[in-house]
C-alpha positions as CSV (number, residue, x, y, z in Angstrom):
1,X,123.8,114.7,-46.3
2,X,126.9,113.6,-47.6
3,X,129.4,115.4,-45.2
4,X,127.5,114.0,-42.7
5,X,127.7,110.2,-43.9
6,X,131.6,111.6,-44.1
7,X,131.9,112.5,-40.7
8,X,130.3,109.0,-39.7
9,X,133.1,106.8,-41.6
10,X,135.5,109.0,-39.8
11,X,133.9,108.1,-36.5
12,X,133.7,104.6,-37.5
13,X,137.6,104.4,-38.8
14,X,138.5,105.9,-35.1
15,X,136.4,102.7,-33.6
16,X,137.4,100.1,-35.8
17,X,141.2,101.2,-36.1
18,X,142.1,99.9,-32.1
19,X,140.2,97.3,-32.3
20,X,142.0,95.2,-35.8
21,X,145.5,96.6,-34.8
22,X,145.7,96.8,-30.9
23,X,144.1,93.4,-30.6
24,X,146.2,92.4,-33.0
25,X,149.6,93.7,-31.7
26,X,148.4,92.2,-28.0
27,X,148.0,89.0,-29.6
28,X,151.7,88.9,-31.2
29,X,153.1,90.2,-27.7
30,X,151.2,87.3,-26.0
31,X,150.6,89.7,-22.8
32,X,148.2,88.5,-20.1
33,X,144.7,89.0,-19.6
34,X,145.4,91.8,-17.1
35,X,147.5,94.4,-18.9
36,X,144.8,93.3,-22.3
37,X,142.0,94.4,-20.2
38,X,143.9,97.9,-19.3
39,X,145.1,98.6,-23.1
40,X,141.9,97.5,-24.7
41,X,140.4,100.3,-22.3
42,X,142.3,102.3,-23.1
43,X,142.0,102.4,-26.8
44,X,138.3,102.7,-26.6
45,X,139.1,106.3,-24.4
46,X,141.3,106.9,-27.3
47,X,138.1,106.1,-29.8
48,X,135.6,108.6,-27.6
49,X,138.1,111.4,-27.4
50,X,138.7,111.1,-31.4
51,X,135.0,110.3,-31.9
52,X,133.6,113.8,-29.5
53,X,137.1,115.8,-31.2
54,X,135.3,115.1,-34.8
55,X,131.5,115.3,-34.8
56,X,129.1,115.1,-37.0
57,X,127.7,118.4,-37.6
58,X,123.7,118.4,-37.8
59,X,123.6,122.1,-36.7
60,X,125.8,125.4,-35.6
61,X,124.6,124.0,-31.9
62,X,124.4,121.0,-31.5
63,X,126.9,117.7,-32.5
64,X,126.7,114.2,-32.8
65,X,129.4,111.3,-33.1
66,X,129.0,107.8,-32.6
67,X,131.3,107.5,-29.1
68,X,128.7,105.9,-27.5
69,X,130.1,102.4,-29.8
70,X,133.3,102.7,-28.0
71,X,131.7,103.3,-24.4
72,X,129.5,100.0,-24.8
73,X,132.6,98.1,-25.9
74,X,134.8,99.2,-23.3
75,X,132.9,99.0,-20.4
76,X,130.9,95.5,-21.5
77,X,134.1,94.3,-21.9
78,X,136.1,95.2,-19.9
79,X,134.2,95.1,-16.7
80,X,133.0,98.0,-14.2
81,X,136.0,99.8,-13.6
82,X,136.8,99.9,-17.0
83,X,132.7,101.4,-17.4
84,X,133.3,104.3,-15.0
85,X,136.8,105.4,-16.4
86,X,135.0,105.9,-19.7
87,X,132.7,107.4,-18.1
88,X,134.6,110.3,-16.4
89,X,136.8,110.3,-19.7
90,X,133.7,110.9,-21.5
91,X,132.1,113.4,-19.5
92,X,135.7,115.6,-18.8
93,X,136.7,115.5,-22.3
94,X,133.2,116.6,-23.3
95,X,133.2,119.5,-20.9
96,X,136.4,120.9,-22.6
97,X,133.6,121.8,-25.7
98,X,130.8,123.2,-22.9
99,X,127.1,123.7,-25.0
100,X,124.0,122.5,-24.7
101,X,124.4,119.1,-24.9
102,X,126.8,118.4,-22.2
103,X,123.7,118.1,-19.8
104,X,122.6,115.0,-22.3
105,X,125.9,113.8,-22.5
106,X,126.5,113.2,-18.6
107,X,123.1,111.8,-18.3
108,X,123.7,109.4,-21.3
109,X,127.0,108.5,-19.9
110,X,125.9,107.7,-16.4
111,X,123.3,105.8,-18.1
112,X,125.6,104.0,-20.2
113,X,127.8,103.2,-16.6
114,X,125.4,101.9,-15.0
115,X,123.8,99.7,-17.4
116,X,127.4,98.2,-17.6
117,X,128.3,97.8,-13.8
118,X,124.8,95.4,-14.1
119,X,125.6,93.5,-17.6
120,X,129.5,93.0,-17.9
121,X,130.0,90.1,-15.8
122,X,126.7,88.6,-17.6
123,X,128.2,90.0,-20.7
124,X,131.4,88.2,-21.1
125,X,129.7,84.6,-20.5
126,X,127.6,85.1,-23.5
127,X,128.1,83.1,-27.0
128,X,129.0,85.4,-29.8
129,X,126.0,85.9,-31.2
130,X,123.8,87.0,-28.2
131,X,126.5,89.8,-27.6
132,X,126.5,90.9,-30.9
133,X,122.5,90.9,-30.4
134,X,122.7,92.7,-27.1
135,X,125.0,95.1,-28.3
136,X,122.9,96.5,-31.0
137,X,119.7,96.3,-28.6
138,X,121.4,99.0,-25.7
139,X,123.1,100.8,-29.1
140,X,119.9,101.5,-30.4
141,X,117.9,102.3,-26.9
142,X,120.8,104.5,-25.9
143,X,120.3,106.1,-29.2
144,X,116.9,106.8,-28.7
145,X,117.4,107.8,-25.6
146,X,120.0,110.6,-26.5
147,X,117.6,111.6,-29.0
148,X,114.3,111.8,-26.8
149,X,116.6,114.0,-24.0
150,X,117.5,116.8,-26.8
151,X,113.8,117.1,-27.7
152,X,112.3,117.6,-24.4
153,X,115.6,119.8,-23.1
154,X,116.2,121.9,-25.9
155,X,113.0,121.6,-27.7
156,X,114.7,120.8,-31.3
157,X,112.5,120.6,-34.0
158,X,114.7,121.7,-36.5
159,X,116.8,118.8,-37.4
160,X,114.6,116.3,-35.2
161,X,113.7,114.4,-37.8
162,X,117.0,114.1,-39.8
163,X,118.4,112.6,-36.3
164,X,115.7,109.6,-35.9
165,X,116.5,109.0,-39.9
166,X,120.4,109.1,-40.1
167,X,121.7,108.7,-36.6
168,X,119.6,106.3,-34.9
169,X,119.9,103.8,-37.7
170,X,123.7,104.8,-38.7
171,X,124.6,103.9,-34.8
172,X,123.2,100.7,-34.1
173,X,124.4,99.2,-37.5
174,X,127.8,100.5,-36.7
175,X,128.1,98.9,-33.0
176,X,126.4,96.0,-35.0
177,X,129.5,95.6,-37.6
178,X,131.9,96.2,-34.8
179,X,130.8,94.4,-32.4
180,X,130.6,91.2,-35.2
181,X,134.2,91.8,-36.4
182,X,135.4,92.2,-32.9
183,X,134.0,88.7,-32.5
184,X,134.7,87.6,-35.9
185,X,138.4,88.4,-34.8
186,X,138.6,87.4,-31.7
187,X,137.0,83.9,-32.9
188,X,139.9,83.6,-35.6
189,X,142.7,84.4,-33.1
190,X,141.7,81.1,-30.7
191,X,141.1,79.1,-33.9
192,X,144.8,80.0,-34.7
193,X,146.1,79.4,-31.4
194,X,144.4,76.2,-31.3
195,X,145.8,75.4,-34.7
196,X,149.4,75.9,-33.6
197,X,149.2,73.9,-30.4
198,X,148.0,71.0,-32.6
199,X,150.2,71.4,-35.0
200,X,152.9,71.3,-31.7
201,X,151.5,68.4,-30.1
202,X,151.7,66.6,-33.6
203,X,155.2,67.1,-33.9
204,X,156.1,65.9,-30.9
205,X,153.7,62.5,-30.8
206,X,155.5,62.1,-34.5
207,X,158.9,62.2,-32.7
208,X,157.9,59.9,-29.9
209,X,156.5,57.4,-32.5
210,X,159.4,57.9,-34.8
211,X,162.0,57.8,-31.8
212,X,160.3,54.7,-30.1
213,X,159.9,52.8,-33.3
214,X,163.6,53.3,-34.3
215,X,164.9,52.9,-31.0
216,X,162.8,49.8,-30.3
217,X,164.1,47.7,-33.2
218,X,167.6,47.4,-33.0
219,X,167.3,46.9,-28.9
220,X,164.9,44.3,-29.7
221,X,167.8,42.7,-32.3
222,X,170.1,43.5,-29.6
223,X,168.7,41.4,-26.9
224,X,167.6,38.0,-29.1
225,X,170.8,37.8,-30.1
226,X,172.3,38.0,-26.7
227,X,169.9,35.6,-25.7
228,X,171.0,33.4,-28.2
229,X,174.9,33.6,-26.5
230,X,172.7,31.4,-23.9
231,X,172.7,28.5,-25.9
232,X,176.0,26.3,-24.7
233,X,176.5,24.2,-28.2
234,X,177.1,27.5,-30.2
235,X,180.7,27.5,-31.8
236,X,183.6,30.9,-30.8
237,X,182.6,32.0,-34.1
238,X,179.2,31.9,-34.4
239,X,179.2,34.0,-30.5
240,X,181.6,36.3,-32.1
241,X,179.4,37.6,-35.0
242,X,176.0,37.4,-32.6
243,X,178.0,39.6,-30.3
244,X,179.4,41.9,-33.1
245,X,175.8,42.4,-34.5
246,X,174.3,43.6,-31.2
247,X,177.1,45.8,-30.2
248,X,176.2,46.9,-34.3
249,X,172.5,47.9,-32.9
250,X,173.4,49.2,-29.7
251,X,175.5,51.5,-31.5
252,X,172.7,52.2,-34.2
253,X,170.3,53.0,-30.9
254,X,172.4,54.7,-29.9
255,X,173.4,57.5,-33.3
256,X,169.4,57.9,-33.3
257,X,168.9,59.1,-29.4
258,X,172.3,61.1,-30.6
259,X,170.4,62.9,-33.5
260,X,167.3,63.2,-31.8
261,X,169.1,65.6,-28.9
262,X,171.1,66.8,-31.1
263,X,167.5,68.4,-32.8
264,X,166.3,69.0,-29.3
265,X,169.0,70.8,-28.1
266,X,168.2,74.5,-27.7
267,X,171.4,76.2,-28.4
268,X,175.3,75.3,-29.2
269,X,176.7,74.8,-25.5
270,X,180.7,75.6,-26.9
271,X,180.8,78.0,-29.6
272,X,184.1,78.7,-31.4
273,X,185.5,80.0,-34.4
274,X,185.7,77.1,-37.0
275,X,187.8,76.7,-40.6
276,X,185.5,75.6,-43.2
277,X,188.5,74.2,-45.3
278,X,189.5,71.8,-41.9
279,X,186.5,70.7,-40.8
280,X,185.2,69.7,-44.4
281,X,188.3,67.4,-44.8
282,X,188.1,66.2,-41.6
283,X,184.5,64.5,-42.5
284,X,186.1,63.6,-45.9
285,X,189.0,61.7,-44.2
286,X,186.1,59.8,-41.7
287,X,183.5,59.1,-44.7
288,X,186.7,58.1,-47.3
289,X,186.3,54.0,-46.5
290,X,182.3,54.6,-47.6
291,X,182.8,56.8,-50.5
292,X,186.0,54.0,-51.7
293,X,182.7,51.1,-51.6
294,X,180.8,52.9,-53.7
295,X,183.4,53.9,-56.2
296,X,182.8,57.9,-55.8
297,X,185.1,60.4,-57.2
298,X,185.5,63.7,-54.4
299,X,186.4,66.6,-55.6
300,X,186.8,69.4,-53.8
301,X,187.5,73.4,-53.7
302,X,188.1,75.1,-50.9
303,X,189.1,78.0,-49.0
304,X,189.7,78.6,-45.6
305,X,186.8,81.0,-44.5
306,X,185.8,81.0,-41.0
307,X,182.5,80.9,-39.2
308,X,181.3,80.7,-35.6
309,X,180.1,77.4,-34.5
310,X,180.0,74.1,-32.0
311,X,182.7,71.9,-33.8
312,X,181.0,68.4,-33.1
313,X,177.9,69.7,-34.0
314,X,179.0,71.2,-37.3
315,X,181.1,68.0,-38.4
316,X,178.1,66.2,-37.7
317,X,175.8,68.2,-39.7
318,X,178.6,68.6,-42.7
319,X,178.7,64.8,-42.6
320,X,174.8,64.0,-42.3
321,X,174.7,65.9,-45.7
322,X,178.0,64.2,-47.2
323,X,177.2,60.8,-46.4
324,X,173.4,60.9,-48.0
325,X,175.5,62.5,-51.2
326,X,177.7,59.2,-50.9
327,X,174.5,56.7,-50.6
328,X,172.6,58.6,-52.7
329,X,175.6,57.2,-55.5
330,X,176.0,52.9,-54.8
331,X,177.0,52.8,-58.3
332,X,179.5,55.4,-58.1
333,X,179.5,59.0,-59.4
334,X,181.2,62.7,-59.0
335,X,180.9,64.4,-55.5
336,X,181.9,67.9,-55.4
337,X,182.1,69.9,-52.6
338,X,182.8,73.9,-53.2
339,X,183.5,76.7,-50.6
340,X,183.0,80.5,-51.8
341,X,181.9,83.7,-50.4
342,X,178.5,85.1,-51.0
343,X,178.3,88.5,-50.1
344,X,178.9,88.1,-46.3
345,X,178.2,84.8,-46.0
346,X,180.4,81.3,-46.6
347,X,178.5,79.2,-49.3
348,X,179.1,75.7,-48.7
349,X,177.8,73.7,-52.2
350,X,177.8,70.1,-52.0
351,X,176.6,68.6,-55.3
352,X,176.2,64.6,-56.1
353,X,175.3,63.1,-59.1
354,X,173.2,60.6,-57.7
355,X,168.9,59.1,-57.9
356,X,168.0,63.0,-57.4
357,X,164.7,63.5,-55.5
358,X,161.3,64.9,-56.2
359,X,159.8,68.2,-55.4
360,X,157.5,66.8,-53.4
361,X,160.5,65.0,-51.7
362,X,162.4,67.4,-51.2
363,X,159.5,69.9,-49.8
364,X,159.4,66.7,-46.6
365,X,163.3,67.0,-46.0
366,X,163.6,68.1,-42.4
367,X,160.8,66.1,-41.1
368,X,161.7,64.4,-38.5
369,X,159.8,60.6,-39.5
370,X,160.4,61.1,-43.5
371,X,163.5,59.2,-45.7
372,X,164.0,58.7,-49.0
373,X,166.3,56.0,-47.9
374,X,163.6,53.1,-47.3
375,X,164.4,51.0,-44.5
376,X,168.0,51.7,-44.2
377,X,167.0,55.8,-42.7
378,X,165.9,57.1,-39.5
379,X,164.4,60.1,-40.5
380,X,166.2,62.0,-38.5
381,X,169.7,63.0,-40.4
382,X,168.0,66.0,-42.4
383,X,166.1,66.8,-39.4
384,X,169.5,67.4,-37.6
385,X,171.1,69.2,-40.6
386,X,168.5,71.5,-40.9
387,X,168.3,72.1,-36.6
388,X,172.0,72.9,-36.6
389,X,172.2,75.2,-39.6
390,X,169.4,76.9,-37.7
391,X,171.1,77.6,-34.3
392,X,174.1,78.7,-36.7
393,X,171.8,81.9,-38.0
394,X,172.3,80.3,-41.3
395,X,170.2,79.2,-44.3
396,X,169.9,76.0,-46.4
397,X,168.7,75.7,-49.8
398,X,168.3,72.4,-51.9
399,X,168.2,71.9,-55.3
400,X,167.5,68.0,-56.8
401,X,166.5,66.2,-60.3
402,X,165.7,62.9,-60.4
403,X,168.1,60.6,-62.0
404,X,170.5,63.2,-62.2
405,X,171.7,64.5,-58.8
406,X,171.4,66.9,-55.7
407,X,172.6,70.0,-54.9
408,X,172.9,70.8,-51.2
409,X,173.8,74.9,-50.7
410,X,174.7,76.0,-46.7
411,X,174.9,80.1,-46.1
412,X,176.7,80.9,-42.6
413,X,177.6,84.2,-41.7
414,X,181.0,84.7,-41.9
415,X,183.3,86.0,-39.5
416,X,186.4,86.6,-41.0
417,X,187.5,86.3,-44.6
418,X,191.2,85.6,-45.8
419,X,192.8,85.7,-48.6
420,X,192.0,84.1,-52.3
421,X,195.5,83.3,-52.6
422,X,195.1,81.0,-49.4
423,X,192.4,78.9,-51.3
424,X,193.6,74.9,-53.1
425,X,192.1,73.0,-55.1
426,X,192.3,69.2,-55.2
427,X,190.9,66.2,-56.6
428,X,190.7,62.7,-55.6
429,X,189.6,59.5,-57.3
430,X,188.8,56.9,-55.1
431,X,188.6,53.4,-56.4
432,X,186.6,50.7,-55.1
433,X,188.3,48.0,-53.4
């Protein structure tokens, strides 16, 4: 009894094998419903060769194996042509082995065919629960069925019994698990797919919002000040700063829609090789006047590595992360920026000593409607940072403690490494005005 409950897992493992890692694998590949249909086939022709290849051995004469599982799943689902190329699978393979019970086979198989030319189509509009139903039903009557045809062929009386107590209940159980986890999975793979096109649309009715709303407010500045350049009685000066301020927001409007393609860009359009040491002091030199208001010492070690990139794009991103280092110290502070290799990357440190954020703050960084910055941020800096580093093939890892500074670490591949010797070291104390 026990080699034969054996012989029945190993049946089982060839039935449920295909069906967790094909559909699985399909699902990854995203192929359509076409080529699914053929490979789905064909794994369940895979399942009935394995399946008739390793019986389970009631007798010298005669063998039994649960292929009959695959054949219903196959051919229900996969429609009639998929039923009658199990079919002929079935009954060709089986003839290799000759016997007595190739006669029941055929007949079992044709039955099996024909019952799924008639159901499929009915099959595949039924909920989850009704197939898993009708599936055990035909299991079990093409079960009895088998069993009834060896008795009146072959007059078996023998083992007759044993069959109608461990086969007929062991194969309608077993289409019954399958045919549930078949479902079960199936059920979990459209949840997840629905999850994910959420999750998508989310994201992009949070940048809409987040892009309108930021957008809107300094064109909305914009134009009443412009309207009040109507009024006649309004002194040079006083038309001088309204017309500074809404050239101010225009320019505001437009750094956001700036970021916000910057993010939405697929790919670098003009990649080149850049020097880490010149590009860093370039954004130093630009964000000097902001660091002198805020009293903030630089300091700075560097070495000229090199690493493939779009220029703009990587200024822009190296001074997104400088200038929130900057803001992040009004009262002054120490900003040190440190270039060294790491293995075969360029690690890019960038450390303040500024408020610091949370953990939960810094888990948000990268989203594109979250600051830490109140009403002065977009939202959108970090999400550009993060967006560029990415198209880069690099990595970005921050590090922050409240009331006592961040640490910003960018890892790029690098592309060419020079000498130590080249490196220089320099400090700079810049003094409020």
């Amino acid at each position: 009894m026990l080699e034969i409950i054996k012989d029945f897992l190993l049946n089982l493992f060839f039935i449920l094998l295909p069906i967790f890692v094909i559909t699985l694998w399909i699902e990854e590949k995203n192929v359509s419903e076409k080529i699914k249909r053929h490979i789905l086939t064909a794994s369940a022709a895979i399942a009935i060769i394995f399946c008739i290849t390793f019986p389970v051995s009631f007798d010298k004469e005669y063998m039994f194996d649960l292929r009959q599982i695959p054949f219903w799943l196959g051919g229900l689902y996969g429609g009639p042509l998929a039923s009658i190329f199990l079919c002929m699978i079935t009954i060709g393979y089986r003839s290799l082995f000759g016997g007595k019970g190739l006669i029941v086979t055929i007949i079992s198989a044709v039955f099996q065919t024909l019952i799924c030319l008639l159901l499929s189509k009915k099959f595949i509009t039924l909920s989850s629960k009704q197939k898993i139903l009708l599936s055990f039903v035909l299991s079990a009557f093409s079960g009895m069925l088998m069993i009834i045809m060896v008795r009146l062929l072959y007059d078996v009386s023998d083992f007759f019994w044993t069959m109608w107590l461990v086969y007929l209940p062991i194969q309608p159980l077993s289409m019954l698990l399958t045919c549930y986890l078949r479902e079960a999975l199936q059920a979990n793979i459209e949840v997840r797919k629905r999850i994910i096109r959420a999750e998508k649309m989310e994201v992009v009715s949070h940048l809409a919002a987040s892009i309108s709303h930021e957008v809107r407010n300094p064109l909305t500045a914009s134009r009443g000040f412009m309207q009040l350049l109507e009024q006649h009685h309004l002194p040079l000066e006083k038309r001088k700063e309204y017309i500074r301020i809404a050239v101010e927001e225009l320019d505001r409007a437009e750094a956001i829609i700036t970021d916000y393609l910057t993010f939405a860009k697929p790919a670098p359009e003009c990649v080149e090789k850049l020097n880490i040491k010149t590009e860093i002091e370039r954004v130093i030199d630009i964000l000097r006047p902001l660091a002198n208001m805020s009293s903030v010492e630089i300091q700075t070690s560097l070495i000229p590595l090199h690493v493939k990139g779009e220029r703009d794009k990587f200024q822009q991103c190296l001074l997104n992360i400088i200038k929130n280092a900057i803001e992040a110290m009004p009262n002054g502070g120490l900003l040190d920026i440190y270039v060294s290799l790491d293995k075969n990357n360029v690690l890019i440190r960038i450390s303040d000593t500024g408020v610091g954020m949370t953990g939960e703050q810094i888990e948000r960084l990268g989203e594109p409607y979250f600051t830490t910055k109140g009403t002065k941020g977009t939202g959108l800096g970090m999400m550009v940072v993060y967006r560029i580093i990415e198209s880069m093939n690099g990595t970005i890892k921050i590090t922050s403690e409240v009331n006592k500074g961040t640490q910003v670490c960018v890892y790029l591949p690098l592309i060419q490494s020079l000498p130590r010797t080249s490196s220089s070291t320099r400090k700079e104390k810049i003094l409020a005005y």
